[in-house]
Biotite code that builds the C-alpha atoms (Angstrom):
import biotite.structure as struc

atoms = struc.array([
    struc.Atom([-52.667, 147.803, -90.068], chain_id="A", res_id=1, res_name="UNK", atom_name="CA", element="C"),
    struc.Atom([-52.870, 146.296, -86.773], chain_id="A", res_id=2, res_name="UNK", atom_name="CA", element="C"),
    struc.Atom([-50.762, 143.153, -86.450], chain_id="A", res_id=3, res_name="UNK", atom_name="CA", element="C"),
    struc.Atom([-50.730, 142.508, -82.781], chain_id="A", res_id=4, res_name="UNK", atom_name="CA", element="C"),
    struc.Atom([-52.666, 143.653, -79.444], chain_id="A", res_id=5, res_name="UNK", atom_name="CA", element="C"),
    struc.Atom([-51.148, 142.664, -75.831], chain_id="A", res_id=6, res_name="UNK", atom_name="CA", element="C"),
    struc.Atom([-53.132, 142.218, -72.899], chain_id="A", res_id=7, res_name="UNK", atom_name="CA", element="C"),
    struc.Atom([-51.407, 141.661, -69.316], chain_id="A", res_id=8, res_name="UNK", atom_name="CA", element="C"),
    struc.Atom([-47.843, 141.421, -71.516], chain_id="A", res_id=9, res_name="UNK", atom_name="CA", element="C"),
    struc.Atom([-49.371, 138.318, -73.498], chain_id="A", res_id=10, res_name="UNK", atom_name="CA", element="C"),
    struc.Atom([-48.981, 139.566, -76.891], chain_id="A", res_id=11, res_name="UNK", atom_name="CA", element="C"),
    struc.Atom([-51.561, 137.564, -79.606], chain_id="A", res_id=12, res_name="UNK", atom_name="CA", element="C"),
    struc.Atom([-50.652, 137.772, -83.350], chain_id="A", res_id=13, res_name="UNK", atom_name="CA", element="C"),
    struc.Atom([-54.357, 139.546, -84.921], chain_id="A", res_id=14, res_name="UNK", atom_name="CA", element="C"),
    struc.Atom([-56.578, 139.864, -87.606], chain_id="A", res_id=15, res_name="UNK", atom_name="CA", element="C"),
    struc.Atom([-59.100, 142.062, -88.574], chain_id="A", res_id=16, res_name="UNK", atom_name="CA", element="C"),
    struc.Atom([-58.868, 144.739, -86.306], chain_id="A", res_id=17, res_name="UNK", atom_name="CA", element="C"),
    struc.Atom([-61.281, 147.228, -85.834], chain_id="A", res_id=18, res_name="UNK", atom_name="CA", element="C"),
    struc.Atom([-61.185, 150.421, -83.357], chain_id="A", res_id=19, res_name="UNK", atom_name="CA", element="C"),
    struc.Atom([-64.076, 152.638, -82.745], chain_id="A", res_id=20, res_name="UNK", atom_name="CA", element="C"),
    struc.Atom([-65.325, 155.390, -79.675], chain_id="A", res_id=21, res_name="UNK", atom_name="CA", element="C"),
    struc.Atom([-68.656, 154.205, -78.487], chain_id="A", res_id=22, res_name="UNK", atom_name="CA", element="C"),
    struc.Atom([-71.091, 156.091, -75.663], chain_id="A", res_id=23, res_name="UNK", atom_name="CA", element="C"),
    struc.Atom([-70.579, 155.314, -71.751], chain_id="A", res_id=24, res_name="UNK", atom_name="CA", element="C"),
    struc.Atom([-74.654, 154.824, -71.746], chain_id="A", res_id=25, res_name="UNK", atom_name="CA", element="C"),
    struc.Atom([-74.526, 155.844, -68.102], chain_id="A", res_id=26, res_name="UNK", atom_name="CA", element="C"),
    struc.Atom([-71.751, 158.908, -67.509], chain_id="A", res_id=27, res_name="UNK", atom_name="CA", element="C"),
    struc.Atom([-72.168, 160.206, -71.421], chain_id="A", res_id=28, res_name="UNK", atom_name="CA", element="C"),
    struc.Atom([-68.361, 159.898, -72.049], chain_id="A", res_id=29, res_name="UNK", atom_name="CA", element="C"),
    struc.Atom([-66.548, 158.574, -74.643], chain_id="A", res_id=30, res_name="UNK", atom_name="CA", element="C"),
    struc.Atom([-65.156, 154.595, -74.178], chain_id="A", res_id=31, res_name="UNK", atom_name="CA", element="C"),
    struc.Atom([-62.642, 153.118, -76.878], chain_id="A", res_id=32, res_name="UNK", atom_name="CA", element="C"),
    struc.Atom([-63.912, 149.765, -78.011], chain_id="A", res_id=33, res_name="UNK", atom_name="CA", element="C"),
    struc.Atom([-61.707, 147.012, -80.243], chain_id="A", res_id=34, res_name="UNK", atom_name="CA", element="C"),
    struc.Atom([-62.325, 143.993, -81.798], chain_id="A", res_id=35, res_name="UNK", atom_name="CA", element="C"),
    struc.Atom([-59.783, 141.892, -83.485], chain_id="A", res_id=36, res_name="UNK", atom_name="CA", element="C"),
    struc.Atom([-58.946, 137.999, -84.702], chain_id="A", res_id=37, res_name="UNK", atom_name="CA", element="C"),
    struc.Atom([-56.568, 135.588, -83.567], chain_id="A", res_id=38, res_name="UNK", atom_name="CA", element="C"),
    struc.Atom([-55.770, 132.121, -83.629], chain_id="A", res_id=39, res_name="UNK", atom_name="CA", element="C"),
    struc.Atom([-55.057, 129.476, -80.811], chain_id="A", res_id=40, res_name="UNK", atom_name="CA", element="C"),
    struc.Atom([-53.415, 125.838, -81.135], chain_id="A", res_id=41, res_name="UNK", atom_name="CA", element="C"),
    struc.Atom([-55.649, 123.313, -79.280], chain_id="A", res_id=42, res_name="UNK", atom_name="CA", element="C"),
    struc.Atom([-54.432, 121.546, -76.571], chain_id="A", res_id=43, res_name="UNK", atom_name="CA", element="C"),
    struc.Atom([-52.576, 123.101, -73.866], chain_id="A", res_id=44, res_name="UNK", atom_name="CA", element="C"),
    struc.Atom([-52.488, 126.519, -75.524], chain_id="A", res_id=45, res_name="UNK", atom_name="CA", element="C"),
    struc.Atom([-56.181, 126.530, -75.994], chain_id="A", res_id=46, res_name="UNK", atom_name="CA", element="C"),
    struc.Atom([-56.544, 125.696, -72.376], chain_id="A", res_id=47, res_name="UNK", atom_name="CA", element="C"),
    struc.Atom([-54.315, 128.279, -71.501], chain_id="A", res_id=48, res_name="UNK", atom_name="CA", element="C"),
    struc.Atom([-55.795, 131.163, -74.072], chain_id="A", res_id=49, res_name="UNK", atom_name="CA", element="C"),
    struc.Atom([-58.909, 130.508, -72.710], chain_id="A", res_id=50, res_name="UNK", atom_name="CA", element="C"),
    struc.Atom([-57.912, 130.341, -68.433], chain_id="A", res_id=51, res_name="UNK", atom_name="CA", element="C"),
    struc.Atom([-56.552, 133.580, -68.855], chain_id="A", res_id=52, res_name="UNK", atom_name="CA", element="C"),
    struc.Atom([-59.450, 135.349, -70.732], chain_id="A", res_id=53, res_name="UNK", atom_name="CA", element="C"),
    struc.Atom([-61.453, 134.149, -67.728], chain_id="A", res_id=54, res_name="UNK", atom_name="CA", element="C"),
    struc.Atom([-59.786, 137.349, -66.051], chain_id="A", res_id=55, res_name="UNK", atom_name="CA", element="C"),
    struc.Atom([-62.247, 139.407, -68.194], chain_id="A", res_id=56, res_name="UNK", atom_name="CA", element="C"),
    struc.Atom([-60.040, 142.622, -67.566], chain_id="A", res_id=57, res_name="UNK", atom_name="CA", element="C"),
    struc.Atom([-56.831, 143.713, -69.325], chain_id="A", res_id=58, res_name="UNK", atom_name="CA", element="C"),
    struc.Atom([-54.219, 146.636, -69.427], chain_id="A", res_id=59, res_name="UNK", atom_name="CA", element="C"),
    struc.Atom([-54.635, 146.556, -73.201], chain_id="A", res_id=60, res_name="UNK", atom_name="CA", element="C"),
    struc.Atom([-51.456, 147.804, -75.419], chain_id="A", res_id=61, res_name="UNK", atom_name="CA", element="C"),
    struc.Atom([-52.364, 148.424, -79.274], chain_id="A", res_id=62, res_name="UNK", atom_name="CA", element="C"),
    struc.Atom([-48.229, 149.030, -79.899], chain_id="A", res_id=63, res_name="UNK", atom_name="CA", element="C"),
    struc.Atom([-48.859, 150.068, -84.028], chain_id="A", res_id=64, res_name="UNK", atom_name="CA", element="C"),
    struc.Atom([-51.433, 152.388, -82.892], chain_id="A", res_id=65, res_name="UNK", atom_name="CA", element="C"),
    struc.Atom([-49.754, 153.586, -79.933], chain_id="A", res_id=66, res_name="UNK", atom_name="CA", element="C"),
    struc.Atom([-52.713, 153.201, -78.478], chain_id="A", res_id=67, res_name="UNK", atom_name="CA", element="C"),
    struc.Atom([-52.924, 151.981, -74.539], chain_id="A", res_id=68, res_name="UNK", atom_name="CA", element="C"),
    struc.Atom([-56.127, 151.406, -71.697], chain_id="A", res_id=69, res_name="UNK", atom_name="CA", element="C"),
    struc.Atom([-57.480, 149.412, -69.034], chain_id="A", res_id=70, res_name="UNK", atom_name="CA", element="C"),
    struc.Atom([-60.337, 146.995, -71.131], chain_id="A", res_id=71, res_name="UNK", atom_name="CA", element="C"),
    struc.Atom([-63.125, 144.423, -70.360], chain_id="A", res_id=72, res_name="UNK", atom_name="CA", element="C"),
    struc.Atom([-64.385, 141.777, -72.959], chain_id="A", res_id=73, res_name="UNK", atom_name="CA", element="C"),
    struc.Atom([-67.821, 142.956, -74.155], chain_id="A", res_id=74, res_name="UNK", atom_name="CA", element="C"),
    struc.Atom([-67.995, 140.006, -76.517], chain_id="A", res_id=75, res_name="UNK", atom_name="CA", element="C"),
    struc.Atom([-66.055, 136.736, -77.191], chain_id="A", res_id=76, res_name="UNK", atom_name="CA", element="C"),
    struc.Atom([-66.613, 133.827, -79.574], chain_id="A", res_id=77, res_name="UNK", atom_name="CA", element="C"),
    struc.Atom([-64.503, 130.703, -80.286], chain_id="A", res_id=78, res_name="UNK", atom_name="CA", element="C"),
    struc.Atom([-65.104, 128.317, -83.289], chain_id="A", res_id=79, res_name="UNK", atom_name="CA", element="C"),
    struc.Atom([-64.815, 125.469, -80.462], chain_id="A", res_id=80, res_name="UNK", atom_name="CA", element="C"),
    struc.Atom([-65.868, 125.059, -77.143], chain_id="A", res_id=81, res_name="UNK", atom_name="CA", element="C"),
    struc.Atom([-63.481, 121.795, -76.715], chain_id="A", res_id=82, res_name="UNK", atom_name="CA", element="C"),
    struc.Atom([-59.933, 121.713, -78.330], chain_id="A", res_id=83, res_name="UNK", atom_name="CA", element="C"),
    struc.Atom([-58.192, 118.808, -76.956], chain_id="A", res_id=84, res_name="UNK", atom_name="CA", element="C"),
    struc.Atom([-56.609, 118.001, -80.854], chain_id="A", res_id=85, res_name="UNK", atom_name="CA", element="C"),
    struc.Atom([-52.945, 119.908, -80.171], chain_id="A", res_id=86, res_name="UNK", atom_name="CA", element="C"),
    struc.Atom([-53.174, 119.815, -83.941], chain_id="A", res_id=87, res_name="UNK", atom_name="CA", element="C"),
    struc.Atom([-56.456, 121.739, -84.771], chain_id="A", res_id=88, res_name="UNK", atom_name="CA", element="C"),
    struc.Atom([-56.574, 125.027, -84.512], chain_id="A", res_id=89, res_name="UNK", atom_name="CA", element="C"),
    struc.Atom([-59.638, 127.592, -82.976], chain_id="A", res_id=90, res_name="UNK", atom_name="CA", element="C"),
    struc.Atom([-60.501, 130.622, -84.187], chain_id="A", res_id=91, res_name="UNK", atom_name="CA", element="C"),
    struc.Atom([-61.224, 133.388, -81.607], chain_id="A", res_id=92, res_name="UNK", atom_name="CA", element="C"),
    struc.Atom([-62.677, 136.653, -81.770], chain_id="A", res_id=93, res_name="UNK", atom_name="CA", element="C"),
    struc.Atom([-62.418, 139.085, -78.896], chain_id="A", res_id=94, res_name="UNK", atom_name="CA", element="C"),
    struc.Atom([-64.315, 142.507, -77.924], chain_id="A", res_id=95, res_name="UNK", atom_name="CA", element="C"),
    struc.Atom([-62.523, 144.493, -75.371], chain_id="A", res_id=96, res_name="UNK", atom_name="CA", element="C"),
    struc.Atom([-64.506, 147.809, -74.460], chain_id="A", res_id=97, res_name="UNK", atom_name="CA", element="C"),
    struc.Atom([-62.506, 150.456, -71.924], chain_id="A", res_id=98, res_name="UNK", atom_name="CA", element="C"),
    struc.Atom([-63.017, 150.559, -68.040], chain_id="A", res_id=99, res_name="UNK", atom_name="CA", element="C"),
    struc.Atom([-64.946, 153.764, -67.469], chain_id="A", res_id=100, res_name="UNK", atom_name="CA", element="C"),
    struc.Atom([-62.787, 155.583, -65.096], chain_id="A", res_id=101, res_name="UNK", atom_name="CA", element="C"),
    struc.Atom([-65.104, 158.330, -64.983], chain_id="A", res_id=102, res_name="UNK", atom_name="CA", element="C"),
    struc.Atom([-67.554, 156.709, -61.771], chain_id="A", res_id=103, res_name="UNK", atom_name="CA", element="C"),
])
């Protein structure tokens, strides 16, 4: 069971993970894709969560899996789009398929 996934050395504390190998539609090659839960404070940590996933691409670390690559977000939800409450708390849920380095 996956418990936590680190992108750039930010580690987030996760739920429902799921892994799974999709096709590079272009090259034919095999891309690892994950998906996973997590949980942000609003406020300033919601305004930071959400700066920093503007950078779109990771070095993503999977430590229980042992599992490391360079990652993009395919797909991102949030249950808010405005968290100013530092009391409330957002759910997120983040796609991150890998960088084809095959170009």
């Amino acid at each position: 069971m996956v418990n936590e996934v680190i992108l750039n050395n930010i580690t987030f504390k996760v739920t429902d993970y799921k892994e799974e190998i999709v096709k590079n539609k272009n090259m034919g090659n095999d891309l690892r894709k994950v998906s996973f839960d997590f949980k942000v404070k609003g406020g300033n940590e919601y305004h930071e969560v959400t700066k920093f996933l503007y950078e779109n691409t990771f070095d993503v670390k999977i430590p229980e899996k042992k599992l490391e690559f360079r990652g993009t977000i395919n797909k991102y939800f949030t249950s808010r789009g405005d968290f100013s409450d530092e009391n409330s708390v957002a759910d997120f849920r983040l796609e991150l398929i890998e960088v084809d380095t095959e170009k």
